[in-house]
Structures are given as C-alpha cells and as structure tokens.
C-alpha positions as CSV (number, residue, x, y, z in Angstrom):
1,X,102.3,127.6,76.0
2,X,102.0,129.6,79.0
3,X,104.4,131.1,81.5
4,X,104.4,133.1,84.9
5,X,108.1,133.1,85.7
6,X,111.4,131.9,84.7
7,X,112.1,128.1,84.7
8,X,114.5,126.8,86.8
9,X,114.3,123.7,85.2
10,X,113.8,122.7,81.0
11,X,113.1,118.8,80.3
12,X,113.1,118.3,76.3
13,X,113.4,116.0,73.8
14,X,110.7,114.0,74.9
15,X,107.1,112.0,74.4
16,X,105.5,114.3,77.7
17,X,102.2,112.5,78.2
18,X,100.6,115.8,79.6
19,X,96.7,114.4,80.9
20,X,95.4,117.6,79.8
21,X,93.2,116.7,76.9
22,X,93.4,120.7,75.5
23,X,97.3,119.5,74.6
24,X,97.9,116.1,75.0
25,X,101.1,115.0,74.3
26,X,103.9,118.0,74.1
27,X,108.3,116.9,74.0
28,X,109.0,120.2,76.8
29,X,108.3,121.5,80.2
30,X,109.6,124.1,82.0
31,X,109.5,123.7,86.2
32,X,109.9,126.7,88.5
33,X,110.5,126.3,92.5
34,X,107.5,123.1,92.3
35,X,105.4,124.0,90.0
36,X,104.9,123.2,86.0
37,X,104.9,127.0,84.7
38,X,105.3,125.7,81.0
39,X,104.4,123.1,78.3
40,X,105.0,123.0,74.8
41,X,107.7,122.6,72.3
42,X,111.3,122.7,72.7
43,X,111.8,125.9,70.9
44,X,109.3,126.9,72.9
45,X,110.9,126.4,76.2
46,X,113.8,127.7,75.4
47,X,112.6,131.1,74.7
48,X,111.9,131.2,78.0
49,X,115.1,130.0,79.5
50,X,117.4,132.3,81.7
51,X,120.6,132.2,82.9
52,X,121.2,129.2,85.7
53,X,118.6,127.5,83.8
54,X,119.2,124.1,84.2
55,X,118.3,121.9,80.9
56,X,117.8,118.3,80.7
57,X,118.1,116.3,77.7
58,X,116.0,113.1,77.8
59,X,116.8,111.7,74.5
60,X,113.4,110.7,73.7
61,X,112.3,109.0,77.0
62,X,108.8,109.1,78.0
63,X,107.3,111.6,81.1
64,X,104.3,111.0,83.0
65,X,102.5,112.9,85.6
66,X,103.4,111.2,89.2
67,X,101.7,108.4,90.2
68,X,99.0,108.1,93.3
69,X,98.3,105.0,95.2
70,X,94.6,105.8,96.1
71,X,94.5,102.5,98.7
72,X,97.8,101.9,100.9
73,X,98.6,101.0,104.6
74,X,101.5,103.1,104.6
75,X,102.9,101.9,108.2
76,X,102.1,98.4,107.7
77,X,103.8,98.5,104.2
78,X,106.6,99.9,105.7
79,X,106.5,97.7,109.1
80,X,106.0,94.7,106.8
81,X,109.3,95.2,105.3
82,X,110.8,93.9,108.3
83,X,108.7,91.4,109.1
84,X,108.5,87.4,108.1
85,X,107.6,86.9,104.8
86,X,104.5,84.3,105.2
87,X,103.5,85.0,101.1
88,X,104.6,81.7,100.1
89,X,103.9,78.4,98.1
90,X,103.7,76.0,101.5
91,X,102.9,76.3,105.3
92,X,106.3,74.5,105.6
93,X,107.9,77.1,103.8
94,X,106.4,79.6,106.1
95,X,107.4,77.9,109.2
96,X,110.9,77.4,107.6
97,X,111.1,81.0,107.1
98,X,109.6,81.8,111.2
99,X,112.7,79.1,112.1
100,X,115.4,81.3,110.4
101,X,113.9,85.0,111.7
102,X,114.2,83.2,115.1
103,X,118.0,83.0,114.9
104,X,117.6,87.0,115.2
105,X,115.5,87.2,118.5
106,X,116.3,87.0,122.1
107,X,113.6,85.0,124.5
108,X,110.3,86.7,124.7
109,X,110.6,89.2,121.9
110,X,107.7,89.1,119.4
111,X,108.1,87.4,115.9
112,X,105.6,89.0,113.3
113,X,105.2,88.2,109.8
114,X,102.6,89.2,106.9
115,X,101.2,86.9,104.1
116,X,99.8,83.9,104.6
117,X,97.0,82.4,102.8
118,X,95.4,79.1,103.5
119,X,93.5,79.0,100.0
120,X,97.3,78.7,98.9
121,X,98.1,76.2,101.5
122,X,94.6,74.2,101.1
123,X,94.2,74.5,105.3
124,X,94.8,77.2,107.8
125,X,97.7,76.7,110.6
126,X,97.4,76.5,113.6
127,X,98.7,77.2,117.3
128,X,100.4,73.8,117.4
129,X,102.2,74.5,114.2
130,X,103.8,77.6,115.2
131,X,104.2,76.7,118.5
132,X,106.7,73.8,117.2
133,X,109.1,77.3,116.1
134,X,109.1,78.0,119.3
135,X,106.8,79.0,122.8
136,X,109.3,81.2,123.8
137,X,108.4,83.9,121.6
138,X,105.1,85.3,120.9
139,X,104.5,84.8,117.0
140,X,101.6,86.8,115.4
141,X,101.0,86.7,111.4
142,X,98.5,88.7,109.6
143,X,97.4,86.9,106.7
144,X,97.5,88.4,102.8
145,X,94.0,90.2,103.1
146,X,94.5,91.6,106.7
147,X,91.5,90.2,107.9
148,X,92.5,87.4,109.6
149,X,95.8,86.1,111.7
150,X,97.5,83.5,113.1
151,X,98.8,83.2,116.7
152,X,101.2,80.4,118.7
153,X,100.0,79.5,122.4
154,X,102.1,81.5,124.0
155,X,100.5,85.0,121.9
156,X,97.2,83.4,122.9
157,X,98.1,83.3,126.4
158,X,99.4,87.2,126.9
159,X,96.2,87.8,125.0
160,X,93.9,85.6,127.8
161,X,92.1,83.7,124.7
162,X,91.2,80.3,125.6
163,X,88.0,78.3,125.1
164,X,86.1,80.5,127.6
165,X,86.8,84.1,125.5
166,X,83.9,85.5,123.7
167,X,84.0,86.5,120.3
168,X,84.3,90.2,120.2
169,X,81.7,91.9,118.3
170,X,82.8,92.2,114.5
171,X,85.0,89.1,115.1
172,X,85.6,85.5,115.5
173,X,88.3,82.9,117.4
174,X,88.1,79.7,115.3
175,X,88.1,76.8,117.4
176,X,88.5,73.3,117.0
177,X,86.0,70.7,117.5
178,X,86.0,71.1,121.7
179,X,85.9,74.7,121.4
180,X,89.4,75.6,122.1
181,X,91.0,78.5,120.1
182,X,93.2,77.2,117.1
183,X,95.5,80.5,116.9
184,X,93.3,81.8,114.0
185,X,91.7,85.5,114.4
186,X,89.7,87.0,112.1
187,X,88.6,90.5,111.9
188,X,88.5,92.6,115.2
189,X,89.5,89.7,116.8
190,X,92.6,90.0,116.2
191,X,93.3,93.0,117.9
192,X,92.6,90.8,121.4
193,X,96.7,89.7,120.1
194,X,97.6,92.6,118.1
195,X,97.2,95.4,121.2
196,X,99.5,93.0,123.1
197,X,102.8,94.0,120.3
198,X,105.0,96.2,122.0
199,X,104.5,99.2,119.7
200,X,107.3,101.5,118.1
201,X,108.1,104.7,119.1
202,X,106.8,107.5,116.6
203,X,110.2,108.7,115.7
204,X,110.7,105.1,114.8
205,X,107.9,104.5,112.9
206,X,108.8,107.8,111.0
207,X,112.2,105.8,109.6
208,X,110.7,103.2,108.6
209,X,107.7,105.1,106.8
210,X,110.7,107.4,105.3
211,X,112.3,103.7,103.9
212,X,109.1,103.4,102.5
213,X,109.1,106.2,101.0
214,X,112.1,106.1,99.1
215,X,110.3,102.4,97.7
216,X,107.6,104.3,96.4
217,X,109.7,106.7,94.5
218,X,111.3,104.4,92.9
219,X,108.0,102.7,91.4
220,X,106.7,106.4,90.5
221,X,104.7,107.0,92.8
222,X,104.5,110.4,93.9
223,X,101.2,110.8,96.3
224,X,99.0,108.2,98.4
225,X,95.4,108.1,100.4
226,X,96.5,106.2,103.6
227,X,94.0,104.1,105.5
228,X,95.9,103.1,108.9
229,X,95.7,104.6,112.2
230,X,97.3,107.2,114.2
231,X,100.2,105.8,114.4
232,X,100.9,106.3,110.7
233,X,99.4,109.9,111.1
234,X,102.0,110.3,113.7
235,X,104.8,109.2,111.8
236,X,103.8,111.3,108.6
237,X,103.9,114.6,111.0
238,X,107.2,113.9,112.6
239,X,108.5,113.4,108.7
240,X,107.1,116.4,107.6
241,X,108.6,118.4,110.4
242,X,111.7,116.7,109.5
243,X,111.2,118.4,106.7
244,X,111.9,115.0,104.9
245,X,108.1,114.2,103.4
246,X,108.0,113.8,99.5
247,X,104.8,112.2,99.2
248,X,101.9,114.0,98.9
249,X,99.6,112.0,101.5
250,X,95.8,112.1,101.9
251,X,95.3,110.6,105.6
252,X,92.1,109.2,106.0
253,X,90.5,108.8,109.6
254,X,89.1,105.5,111.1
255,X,85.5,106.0,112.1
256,X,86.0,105.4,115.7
257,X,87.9,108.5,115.7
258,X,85.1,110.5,113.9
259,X,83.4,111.7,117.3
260,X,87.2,112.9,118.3
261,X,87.8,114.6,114.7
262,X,84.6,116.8,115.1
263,X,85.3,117.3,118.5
264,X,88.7,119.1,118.2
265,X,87.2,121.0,115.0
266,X,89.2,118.8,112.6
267,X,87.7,119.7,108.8
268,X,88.3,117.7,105.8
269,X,91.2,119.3,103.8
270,X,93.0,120.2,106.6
271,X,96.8,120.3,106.0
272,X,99.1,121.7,103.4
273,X,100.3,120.6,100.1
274,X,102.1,117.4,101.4
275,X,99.1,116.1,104.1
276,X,95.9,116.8,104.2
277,X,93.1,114.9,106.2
278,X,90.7,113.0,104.3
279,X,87.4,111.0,104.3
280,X,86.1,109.0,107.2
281,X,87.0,105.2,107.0
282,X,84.5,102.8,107.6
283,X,84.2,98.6,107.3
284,X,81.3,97.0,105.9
285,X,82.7,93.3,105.7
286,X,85.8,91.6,105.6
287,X,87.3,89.8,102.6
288,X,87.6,86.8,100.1
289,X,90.7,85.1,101.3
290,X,89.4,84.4,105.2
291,X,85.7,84.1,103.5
292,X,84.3,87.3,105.2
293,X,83.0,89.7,103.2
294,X,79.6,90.0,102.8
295,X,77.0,87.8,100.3
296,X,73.9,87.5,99.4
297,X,74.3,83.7,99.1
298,X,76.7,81.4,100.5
299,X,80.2,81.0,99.4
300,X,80.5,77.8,96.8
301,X,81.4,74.9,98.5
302,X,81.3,76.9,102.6
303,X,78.1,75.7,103.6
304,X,76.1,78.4,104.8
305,X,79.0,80.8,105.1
306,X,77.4,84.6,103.9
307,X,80.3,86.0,105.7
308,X,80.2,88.9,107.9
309,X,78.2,92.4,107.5
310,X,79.7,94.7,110.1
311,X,77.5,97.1,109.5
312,X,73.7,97.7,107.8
313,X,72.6,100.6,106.1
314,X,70.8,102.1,108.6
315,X,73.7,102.1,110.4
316,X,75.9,103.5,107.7
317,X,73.7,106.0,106.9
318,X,73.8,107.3,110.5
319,X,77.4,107.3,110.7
320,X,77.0,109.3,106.8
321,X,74.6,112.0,108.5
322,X,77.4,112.9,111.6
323,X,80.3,112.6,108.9
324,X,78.7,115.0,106.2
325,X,77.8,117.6,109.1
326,X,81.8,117.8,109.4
327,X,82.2,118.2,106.3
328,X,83.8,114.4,105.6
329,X,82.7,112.0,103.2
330,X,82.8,107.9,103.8
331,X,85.0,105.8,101.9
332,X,83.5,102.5,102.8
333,X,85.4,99.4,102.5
334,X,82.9,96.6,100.5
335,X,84.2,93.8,98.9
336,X,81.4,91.1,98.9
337,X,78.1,92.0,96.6
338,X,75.8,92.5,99.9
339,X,78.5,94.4,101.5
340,X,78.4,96.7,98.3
341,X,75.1,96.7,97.8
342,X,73.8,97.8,101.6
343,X,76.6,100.3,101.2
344,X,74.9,101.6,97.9
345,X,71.5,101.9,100.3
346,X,72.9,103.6,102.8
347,X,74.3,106.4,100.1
348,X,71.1,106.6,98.4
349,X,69.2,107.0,101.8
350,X,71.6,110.0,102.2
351,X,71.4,111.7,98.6
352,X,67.0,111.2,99.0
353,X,67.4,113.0,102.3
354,X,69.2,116.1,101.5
355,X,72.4,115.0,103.5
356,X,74.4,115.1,100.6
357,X,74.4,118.1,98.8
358,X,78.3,119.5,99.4
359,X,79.5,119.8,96.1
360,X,83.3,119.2,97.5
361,X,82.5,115.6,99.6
362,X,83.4,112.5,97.5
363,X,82.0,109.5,99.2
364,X,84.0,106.4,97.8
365,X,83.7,102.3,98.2
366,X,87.0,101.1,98.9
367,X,87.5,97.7,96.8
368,X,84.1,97.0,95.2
369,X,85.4,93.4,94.2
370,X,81.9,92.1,93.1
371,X,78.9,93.5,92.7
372,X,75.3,92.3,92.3
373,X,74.3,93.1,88.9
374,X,71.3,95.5,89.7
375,X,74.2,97.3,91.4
376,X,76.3,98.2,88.6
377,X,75.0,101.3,87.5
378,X,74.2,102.8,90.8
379,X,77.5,103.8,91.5
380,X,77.6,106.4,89.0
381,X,73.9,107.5,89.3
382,X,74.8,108.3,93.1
383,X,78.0,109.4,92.6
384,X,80.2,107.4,94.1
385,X,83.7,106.9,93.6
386,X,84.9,103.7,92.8
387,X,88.4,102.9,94.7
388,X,90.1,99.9,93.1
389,X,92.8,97.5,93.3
390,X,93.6,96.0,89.9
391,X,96.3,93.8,91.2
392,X,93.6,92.1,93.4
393,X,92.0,90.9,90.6
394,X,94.9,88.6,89.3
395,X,95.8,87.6,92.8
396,X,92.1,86.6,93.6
397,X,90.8,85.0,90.3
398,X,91.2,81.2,91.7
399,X,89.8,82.0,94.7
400,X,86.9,83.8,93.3
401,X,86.2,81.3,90.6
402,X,86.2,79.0,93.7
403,X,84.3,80.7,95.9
404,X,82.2,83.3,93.8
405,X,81.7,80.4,91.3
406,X,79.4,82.6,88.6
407,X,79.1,85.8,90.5
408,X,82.2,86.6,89.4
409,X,81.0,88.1,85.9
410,X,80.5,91.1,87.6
411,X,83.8,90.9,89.8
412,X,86.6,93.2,89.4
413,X,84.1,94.9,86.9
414,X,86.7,98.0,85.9
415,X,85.3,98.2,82.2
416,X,81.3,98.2,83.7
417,X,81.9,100.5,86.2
418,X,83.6,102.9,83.5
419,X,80.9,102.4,80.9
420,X,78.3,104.2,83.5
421,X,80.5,106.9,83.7
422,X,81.4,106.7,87.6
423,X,84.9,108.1,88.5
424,X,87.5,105.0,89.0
425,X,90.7,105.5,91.1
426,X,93.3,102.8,91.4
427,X,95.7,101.4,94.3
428,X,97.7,98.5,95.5
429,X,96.0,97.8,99.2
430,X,100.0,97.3,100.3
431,X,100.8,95.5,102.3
432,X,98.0,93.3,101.1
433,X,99.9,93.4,97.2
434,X,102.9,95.0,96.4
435,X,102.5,99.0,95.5
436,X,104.3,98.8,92.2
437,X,101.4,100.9,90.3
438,X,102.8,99.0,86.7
439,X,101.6,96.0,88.1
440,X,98.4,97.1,88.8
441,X,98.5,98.9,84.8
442,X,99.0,95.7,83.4
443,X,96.5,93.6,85.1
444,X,93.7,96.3,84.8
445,X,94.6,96.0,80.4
446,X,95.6,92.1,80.3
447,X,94.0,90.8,83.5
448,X,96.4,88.5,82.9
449,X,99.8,87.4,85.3
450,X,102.9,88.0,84.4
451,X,103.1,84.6,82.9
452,X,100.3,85.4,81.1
453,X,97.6,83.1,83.2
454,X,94.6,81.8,83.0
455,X,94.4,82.9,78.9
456,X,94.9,84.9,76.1
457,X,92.5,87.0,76.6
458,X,92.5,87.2,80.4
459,X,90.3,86.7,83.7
460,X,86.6,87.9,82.4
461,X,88.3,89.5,79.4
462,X,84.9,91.8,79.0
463,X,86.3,93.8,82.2
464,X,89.6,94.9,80.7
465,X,90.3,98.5,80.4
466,X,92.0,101.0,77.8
467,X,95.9,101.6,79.1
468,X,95.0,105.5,78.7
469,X,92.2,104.5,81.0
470,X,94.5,102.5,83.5
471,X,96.6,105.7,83.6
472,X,93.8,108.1,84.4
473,X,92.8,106.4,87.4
474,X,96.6,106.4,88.9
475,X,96.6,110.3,88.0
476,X,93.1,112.0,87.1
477,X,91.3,109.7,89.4
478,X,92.6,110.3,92.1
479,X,93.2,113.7,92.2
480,X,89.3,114.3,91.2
481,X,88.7,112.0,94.7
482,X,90.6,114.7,96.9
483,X,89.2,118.0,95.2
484,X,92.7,118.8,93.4
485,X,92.2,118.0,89.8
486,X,93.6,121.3,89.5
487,X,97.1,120.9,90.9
488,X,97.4,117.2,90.3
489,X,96.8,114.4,87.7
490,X,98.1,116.2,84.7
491,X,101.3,118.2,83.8
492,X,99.5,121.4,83.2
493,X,100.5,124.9,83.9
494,X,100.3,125.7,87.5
495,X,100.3,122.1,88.2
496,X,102.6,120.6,90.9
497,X,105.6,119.4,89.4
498,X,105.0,115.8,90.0
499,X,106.6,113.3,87.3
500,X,108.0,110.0,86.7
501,X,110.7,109.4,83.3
502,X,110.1,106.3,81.6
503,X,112.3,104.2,79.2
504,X,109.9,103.9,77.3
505,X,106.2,105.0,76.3
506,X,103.9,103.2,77.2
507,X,101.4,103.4,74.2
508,X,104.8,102.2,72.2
509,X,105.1,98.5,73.8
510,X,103.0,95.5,73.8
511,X,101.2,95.2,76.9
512,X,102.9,92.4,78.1
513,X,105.5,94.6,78.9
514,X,103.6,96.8,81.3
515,X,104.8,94.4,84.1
516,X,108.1,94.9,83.8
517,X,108.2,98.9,83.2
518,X,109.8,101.1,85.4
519,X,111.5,104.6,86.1
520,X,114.5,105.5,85.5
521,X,113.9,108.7,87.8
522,X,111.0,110.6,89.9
523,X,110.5,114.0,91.3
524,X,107.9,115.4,93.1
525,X,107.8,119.6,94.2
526,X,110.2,119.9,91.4
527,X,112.6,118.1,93.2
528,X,114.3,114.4,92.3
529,X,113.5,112.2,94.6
530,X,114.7,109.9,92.7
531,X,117.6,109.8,89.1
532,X,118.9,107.1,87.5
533,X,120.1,108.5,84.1
C-alpha cells in the first residue's frame, strides 16, 4: 500500500483486478480528487480514512480498470444513432424500415441510414430500389464497413453523377451494363454524395456525441482513440468546454490534414488529460464486405478482383518521413494481406533509414484482418502496434471463408500476433460493430457468436486468446499505444481513477457468459459517470 493524501473515496469488499502485475488482485482502493492514491486490503484502507470519507461497500463485486475503445468513429457512432437502421436480414427489410423513417420527413430533407451489407442480402441495391421509397428525398446509406454506399436518383442527381462522371481517384461508381451509375459508391466516391448532406452545426454534433457518451459509459468504457474528421474534433472541444467531457479521447488526424497540423505547430500529445491529439491516419485499402481491400491474389469466386491499394510503400513511406519530423506516428488502416504487407515495407523502409528512432512515436496498423504468412512476425520485429477489432472477426467469418477461402488461417490472427510479442490493442470500429467492449472479450476467447457459431471450438480456434489477455489489450494496450501506461490501464497508485464494477468476475464464469456481462456502474476522474447499485 501506498498513499499521498486522504481518500475521498474507499471501495471494499471486493475482487479489484488491479493490471499491475507487482499486486494483482487486492479487495480495496482508496480515490482522491481523480486519482487512485491507494490499493490494498480493507484494513488497509481504512487506516487511512478521514472524516467525510465516503465508503462504499461492494459486497464482493468485481472492479476493473476502465475500458478503452482503441478504434471508434465517435460522430458517426453517435450520428448513426439517429439514422435508418439498414443492418438487417433482407433488402426488403431495409426498404421497409427507409418507408417508415419517411413518415418523419418533410419534401426534400435527406434520409440516411448505416448498415447494409449485400453479402447478407446476396446482391447490392440499387438506385431503382430506393428510388421506389421515394424521389422526393435524397436517401444516402453507408454500408456496414464504411467503405461503400448506396444512393437513390434523386442523391445522384444533387451530386451530378451520371454515366459521364469519372471515377475519382481512390474510388469507384458501379454501373450497370450501359455504364450508367447504379446508386453504389465505394470508397472516396462516396464523398461526390456525402459533401452534398447538409451538415450539423457543431453545437449539435456536440449533443449527440455527449448521447454517445453516456452509451459508452454504460458498456465501461472510459477512454477512446477517434478516427473521424474535424467535425468530431469540433464537437469534442465544445464538450469539453462545456465542461461536460468524461471520456478520455485520443483524436487522431486524417492525413490530408497533416500539411495543416505541421503548419499551425500542432505536436503529438497535445491536449490535456481528457483530449490529446494523436497519430496521423492514413488508408491503405478498403475492406472485405464491398471486396476492396488489398490482395495479393484475387478474391474466391470475384474474378480478377485484388481490390484496391490506395497507396504503395513508397508512398507511405514518404508520407512516414513528413509525419515523424512532427513528431506523429501513422496508424495505417490495412485489412487485406497486400495492404498489410506494403504497409509493413513502408515501416521497415523507415526503421533502415533512421526515420524512426523517437522512442515516444507508436506507429500502428489499424485492423490487420489477414496477413500473408511471411508477415506475421514482422510486426513485432518492427514494432508495430497491432490495432484490432475482435468483434470483426465473428461478423466476417462467412465472408472470409467465402472470399479469403484458405488465406484465412492467418485472418484475425490475435493468438499469432501475441506469440511474437507485438503489442495488441482492441476496439469496436463503431459504427461499423457495436462498441460493447464484452462483445469484443468474448469473441477474441470463444471466436464463437453468441449462439455459439460455427463450432465448439470456434472460427480458427488456434487464434483464440487468454481472457487476461483480451483484457490487457482493452486496458494495458492501449494505454502503452498513447505513451500513458503510467496513468492508465491498471488501478495503480497515481493512476487515474478510471473503473468499471462488475457483477461478477470475469475469471469466475464460463466464457459463454462474457457476452452478456455488463456494469452495474462506471466512473472515470473519480467521478460516476454512471451507478446502478
């Protein structure tokens, strides 16, 4: 035990998973202002109590440190709870579910929706489709990876896409067999639509980011590494300066704003104990669902389909040389084995030159669904963060097995990745997949659904994970992937008092039961952000 002032706040009488392998697993804590000044036992704690001490009984609940979601859209999570649910079974349930948001719009306002997948549906829609809802409102749906959407005529039209539009570079219009556009867009195509969608105000976005917010709490999640635009960074100021920011946010930057970053004498690290500027965000492919990312041989059954390589590693490196002069590292979104692999080059180029010596930068791939098995161990030999989605992995295994065919031995490749001793950190991608971090535990142990698909054993069963494991890269991870191991990740002295109560422990239930845990409360800076016992 160690002290520094007197608590404000004593939690006993429970199983404290502490992350701090010197003293693992303690029953007390003692919280002062926001910060863990002591662990130990109960006598312990109480020792050091004062008057106004508030104690807290927790009859033998479980604590863990908060929770971090290294891999979120915060503003499209949060817009997305507004929007048109497209996530489901049939394109004629989507198109039911566009028919009943219409009863809420007035002519000409936009209808927007998140979700859709035509591996689900066995085709994509179309224009025609959605323009059967209706042509007097522009309808625009992003599908479930992001990397593709789905327009009506009349979106097309504000946009100017017909037959005659050029694909913009690091995009495509599909068309139909006489070349006009079939209301499909993928990748930075779809911002020829997207720019069109009247945008919110900032203060706006800001409620519905802090509605978000209060989500997150609820699943434990006490910090997140945000990958949209300035629109989110926006609406994460104006929160803060409402004074009404509980999250502890790592704000990463889109490349195309690197140039204006350096130029303004933005630095990495930047911020304060609630948001702090990040690494440099950069796109290497696409993704499974709208067959984009990046292979070295076609998809199964796609003809000549390799996907789409935004970038090569000459390229990357480049953009790695004017990023590590700021003082940023990359986290590089890869998600097919070439996209992966070129990104792996373009790292390496930068270690063998010297560019990459800062002991503080932690360069990251974003995703790194599959890999090419010469790969495997060169993301720990060059030191490279390994930024995961383990929810992905059960929402992708039929497509994969489709698509991927036998590549995927080395898909979703947690337990290979650990074994070289590379640093993993886990997230949800939401909106892509819900943020509930449990979900993610129990597929990175069981790979299994909830119904306890495809097997006993799991999807690739050889990839599975340890739960202490699964844990560590929700907490230790990602803390170790900002520079803050030593204020976050573990309940240690001096740590920020960031902690979600379980039911339950964990290590005490089968792991079937993962899927279904939750907290009954949440607090982060030593304060509840959310209490339900």
């Amino acid at each position: 035990m160690s002290r520094f002032a007197q608590p404000d706040i004593i939690l006993f009488n429970a199983t404290i998973h502490t992350l701090n392998e010197r003293l693992d697993v303690v029953n007390a804590l003692a919280i002062t202002a926001d910060r863990i000044i002591a662990v130990g036992t109960i006598d312990e704690m109480f020792s050091i109590a004062a008057p106004g001490t508030e104690t807290i009984n927790l009859d033998g609940m479980c604590i863990l440190p908060g929770l971090t979601d290294s891999h979120i859209h915060i503003l499209k999570y949060a817009q997305n709870i507004e929007r048109v649910n497209c996530e489901l079974p049939s394109l004629d349930d989507c198109i039911r579910a566009l028919q009943t948001k219409l009863t809420e719009k007035v002519k000409g306002q936009w209808i927007q929706g998140h979700g859709w997948n035509q591996n689900v549906w066995n085709r994509f829609g179309t224009r025609s489709d959605l323009d059967e809802v209706s042509e007097d409102h522009p309808i625009y749906l992003t599908a479930k990876s992001l990397h593709a959407a789905w327009a009506n005529s009349t979106a097309l039209a504000i946009a100017g896409i017909d037959k005659h539009t050029l694909n913009p570079s690091g995009g495509e219009i599909q068309r139909d067999s006489n070349g006009e556009p079939t209301g499909i867009l993928f990748e930075s195509a779809m911002k020829l639509v997207s720019q069109h969608v009247p945008a919110n105000t900032s203060e706006g976005n800001a409620d519905l980011v802090a509605a978000a917010q209060e989500r997150l709490w609820k699943y434990g999640i006490t910090g997140v590494h945000d990958f949209d635009g300035p629109s989110a960074f926006s609406a994460l100021q104006l929160l803060h300066v409402r004074q009404e920011l509980g999250l502890r946010i790592i704000k990463h930057i889109p490349v195309n704003y690197l140039s204006s970053a350096i130029e303004i004498g933005l630095i990495p690290g930047f911020g304060n104990k609630w948001l702090r500027v990040g690494n440099i965000k950069v796109f290497m492919d696409g993704a499974l669902g709208p067959h984009t990312a990046a292979m070295f041989e076609p998809y199964e059954g796609q003809g000549d389909n390799v996907g789409m390589l935004l970038l090569d590693s000459n390229e990357l490196t480049e953009i790695g040389k004017g990023a590590i002069e700021a003082g940023f590292g990359l986290s590089v979104h890869a998600i097919g084995d070439r996209a992966n692999s070129v990104a792996l080059d373009a790292f390496e180029k930068l270690k063998r030159n010297q560019f990459d010596t800062h002991h503080q930068i932690r360069h990251r791939i974003e995703h790194l669904q599959l890999l090419h098995p010469q790969d495997v161990k060169r993301v720990s030999q060059l030191g490279v963060i390994a930024s995961m989605q383990p929810i992905h992995a059960i929402s992708d295994m039929q497509m994969a097995d489709k698509f991927w065919g036998k590549r995927c031995e080395y898909s979703y490749a947690w337990r290979s990745i650990v074994d070289t001793g590379a640093t993993i950190t886990f997230g949800s991608d939401a909106p892509v997949e819900d943020p509930n971090p449990f979900w993610g535990i129990h597929a990175a142990v069981t790979r299994q659904r909830p119904n306890g698909d495809p097997s006993p054993d799991g999807w690739i069963p050889k990839e599975k994970i340890s739960l202490l494991e699964a844990i560590k890269a929700y907490t230790r991870g990602p803390a170790f992937a900002v520079n803050q191991l030593h204020q976050l990740g573990s309940l240690t002295v001096g740590s920020y008092a960031d902690l979600l109560v379980l039911p339950t422990d964990p290590y005490k239930i089968h792991k079937s039961e993962l899927y279904d845990l939750l907290p009954l409360g949440t607090m982060s800076g030593g304060m509840w952000r959310f209490r339900d016992f």
